[in-house]
Every structure is written in structure tokens, then in C-alpha cells.
LUMMARNU-771748 format. One record per residue (C-alpha): x, y, z. Coordinates in steps of 0.02 Angstrom, whole numbers, padded with zeros to 5 digits. Example, Ala and Ser with C-alpha at 12.3 -4.5 7.8 and 13.67 -1.06 7.14 Angstrom:
<pts>
PT        u        v        w
PT    00615   -00225    00390
PT    00684   -00053    00357
</pts>
This chain:
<pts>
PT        u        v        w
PT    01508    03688   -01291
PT    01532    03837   -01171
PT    01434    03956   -01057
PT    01370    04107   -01166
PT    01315    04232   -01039
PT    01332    04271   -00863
PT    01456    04241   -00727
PT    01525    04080   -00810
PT    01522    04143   -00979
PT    01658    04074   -01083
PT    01684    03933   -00981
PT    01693    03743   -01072
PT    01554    03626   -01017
PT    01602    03444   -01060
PT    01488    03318   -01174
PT    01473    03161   -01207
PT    01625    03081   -01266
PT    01545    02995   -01425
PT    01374    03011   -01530
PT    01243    02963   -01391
PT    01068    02931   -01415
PT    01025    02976   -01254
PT    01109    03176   -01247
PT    01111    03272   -01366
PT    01155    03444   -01301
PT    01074    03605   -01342
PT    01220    03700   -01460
PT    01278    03864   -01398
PT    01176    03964   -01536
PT    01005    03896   -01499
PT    01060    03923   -01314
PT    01101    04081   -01361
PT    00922    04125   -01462
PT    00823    04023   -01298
PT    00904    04170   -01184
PT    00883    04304   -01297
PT    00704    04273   -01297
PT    00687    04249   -01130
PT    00784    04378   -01064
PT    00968    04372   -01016
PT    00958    04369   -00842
PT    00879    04266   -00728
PT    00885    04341   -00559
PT    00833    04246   -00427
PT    00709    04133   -00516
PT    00713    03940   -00486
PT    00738    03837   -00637
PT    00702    03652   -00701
PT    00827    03555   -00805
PT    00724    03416   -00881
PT    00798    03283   -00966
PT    00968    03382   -00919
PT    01084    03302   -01025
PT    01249    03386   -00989
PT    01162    03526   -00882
PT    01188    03657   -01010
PT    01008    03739   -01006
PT    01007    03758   -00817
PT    01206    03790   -00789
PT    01179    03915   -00904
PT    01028    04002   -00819
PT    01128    03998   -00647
PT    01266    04085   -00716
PT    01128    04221   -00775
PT    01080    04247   -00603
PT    00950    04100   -00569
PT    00937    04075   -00383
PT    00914    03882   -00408
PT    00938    03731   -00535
PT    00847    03574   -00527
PT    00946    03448   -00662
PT    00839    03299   -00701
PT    00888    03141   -00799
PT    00894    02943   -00773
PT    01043    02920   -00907
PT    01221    02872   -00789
PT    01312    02968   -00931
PT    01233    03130   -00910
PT    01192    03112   -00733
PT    01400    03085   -00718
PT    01399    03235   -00858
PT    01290    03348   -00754
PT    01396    03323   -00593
PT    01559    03373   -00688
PT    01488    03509   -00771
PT    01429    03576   -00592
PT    01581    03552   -00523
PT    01702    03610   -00650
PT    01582    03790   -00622
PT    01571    03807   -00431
PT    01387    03809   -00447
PT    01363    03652   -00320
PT    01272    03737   -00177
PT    01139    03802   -00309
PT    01118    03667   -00404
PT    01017    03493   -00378
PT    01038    03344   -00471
PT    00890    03222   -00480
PT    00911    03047   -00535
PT    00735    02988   -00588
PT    00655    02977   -00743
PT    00556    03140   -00776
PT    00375    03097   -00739
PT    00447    03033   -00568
PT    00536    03188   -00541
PT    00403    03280   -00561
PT    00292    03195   -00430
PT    00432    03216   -00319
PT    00461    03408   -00339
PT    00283    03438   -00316
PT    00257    03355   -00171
PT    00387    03462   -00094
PT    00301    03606   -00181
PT    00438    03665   -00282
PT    00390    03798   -00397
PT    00501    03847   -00562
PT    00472    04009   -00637
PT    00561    03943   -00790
PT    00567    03743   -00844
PT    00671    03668   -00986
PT    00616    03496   -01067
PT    00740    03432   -01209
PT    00695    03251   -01216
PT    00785    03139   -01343
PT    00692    03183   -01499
PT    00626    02997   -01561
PT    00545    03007   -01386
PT    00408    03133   -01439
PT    00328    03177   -01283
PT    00304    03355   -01290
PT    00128    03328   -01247
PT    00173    03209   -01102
PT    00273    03354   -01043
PT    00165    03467   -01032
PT    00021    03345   -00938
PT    00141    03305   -00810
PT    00205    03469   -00781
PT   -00007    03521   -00773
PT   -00051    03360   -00655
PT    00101    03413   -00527
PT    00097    03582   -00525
PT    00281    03641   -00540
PT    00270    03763   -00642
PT    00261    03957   -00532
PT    00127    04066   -00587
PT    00192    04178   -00750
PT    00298    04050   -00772
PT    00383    03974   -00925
PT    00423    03819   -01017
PT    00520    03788   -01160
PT    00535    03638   -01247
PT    00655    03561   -01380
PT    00589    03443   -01501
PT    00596    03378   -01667
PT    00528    03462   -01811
PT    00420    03330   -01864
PT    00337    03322   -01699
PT    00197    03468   -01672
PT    00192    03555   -01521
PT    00010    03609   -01500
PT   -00050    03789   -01516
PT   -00165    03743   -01288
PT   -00130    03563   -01189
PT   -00153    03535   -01043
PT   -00215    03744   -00980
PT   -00048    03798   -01073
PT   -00031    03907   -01219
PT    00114    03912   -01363
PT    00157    04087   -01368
PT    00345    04058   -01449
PT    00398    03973   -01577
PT    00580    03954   -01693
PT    00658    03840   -01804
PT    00851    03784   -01797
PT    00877    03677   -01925
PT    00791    03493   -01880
PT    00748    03579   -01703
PT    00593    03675   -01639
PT    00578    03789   -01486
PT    00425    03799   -01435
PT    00388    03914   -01277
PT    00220    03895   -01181
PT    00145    03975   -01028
PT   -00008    03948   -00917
PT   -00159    04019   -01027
</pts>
């Protein structure tokens, strides 16, 4: 697993160091595809790392130019995962680590009124919560106008076409894994 893009590019992020249940990081070719779709730069924008894994989604948007991370997971692993990964880059004064499970982190960042132009969910797939996702993100309001989120999930679970005031206006296929992109309608 490595940076693809940006001022890090190349560089080796490290993983878990057996099969986990809990992580189960984003490989470098649907990282890859997310960015190409996105655009492959972020300048300046603030972005949320939900269910962060190894840090991989929002590492990877700092080293395309993303002002701020926010990493967000409860697992010790890929909390201690996330830190390393940080590190090892020299992105530590841009990025935060949160350690609460997601719908508290949420609550959290809006209180503060943090607003992400771009937010990344990739909960563990048997989990199946991309509606939950996108309520909480609605009810806390985290999400910057002309904002995006893109979610990883399981084929077999159906991202809706509206939820919540947000609209599915991406979606692709990698194998057992769906992308599915939505934006305030």
C-alpha cells in the first residue's frame, strides 16, 4: 500500500499486520479511480477520514494538497495504524486523529462547526450502514456546501439513488466493492 499522487506519492503506508475484520484498507487502484474522479488535487479543502482504517483515504488527499485531515476510528489497531502512517509522512500538523466511534465524531465536529468539502466513509462492510452515514452526516451538518462524500461498501448492500437531502451522482464497481459518490441535492 503506497501514496499514489501528490507530495508523498510513492511513499509505503503500513497495514495491518494480519487479516483484520476491523480494516480493511482501500487498495491503491480503487484509491487511484476515487481521485481520478474527484480530481487529483485537493487544494486547500478540509477532509474527513471516517472509519480511517490505516488513514489511506485522507493521507492520501493531504498529500494532494488538502489543507486538513480529520481521521476517525474507535479500533486501537488502526487508531495506532493511523498515527504511524502520519508520522512516517510528516503530515502531523495537518492531520487530526479522532478516537470515537463515528456517530460520536460526528456530533463532536459539528459542534465545533467543522465543515469538510470532501468526506470518506469505508466502514467494515458486514456493518452496512451506508444509510446511517449519510443521516448522521445530514443531522450534524459536516458536510461544506458543494461538498462530497464517498462511500465504500459492499456490493450487496444498495446505496440509495436521495437519503437523507443527498443525491448519488457516482457510482463504480471493483470487484465485491461499490463507490458510491453523493452530494447535497
Amino acid at each position: 500500500m503506497r501514496i499514489v499522487a501528490g507530495s508523498a506519492r510513492g511513499r509505503a503506508l503500513a497495514g495491518p499486520k494480519t487479516t483484520s475484520k476491523h480494516i480493511r484498507p482501500t487498495a491503491d487502484r480503487v484509491r487511484e479511480t476515487i481521485f481520478n474522479v474527484l480530481g487529483q488535487w485537493l487544494e486547500g479543502q478540509k477532509v474527513l477520514d471516517l472509519y480511517a482504517g490505516t488513514g489511506a483515504l485522507g493521507l492520501e488527499s493531504v498529500s494532494r494538497g488538502a489543507s486538513r485531515a480529520v481521521l476517525v476510528d474507535s479500533d486501537r489497531e488502526a487508531l495506532s495504524l493511523c498515527r504511524a502512517n502520519t508520522d512516517a509522512l510528516g503530515f502531523g500538523s495537518r492531520v487530526e486523529i479522532l478516537s470515537q466511534p463515528v456517530e460520536r465524531a460526528l456530533e463532536t465536529l459539528g459542534r465545533r462547526g467543522d465543515r469538510f468539502e470532501l468526506i470518506f466513509a469505508d466502514p467494515p462492510y458486514a456493518a452496512r450502514v451506508v444509510e446511517t452515514v449519510l443521516e448522521g452526516l445530514a443531522r450534524h451538518g459536516v458536510l461544506a456546501p458543494g461538498g462530497t462524500v464517498v462511500i465504500e461498501h459492499d456490493k450487496r448492500e444498495a446505496a440509495p439513488d436521495t437519503h437523507e437531502g443527498f443525491a448519488r451522482v457516482d457510482q463504480r464497481r471493483f470487484g465485491d466493492t461499490l463507490v458510491s459518490l453523493f452530494r447535497i441535492a
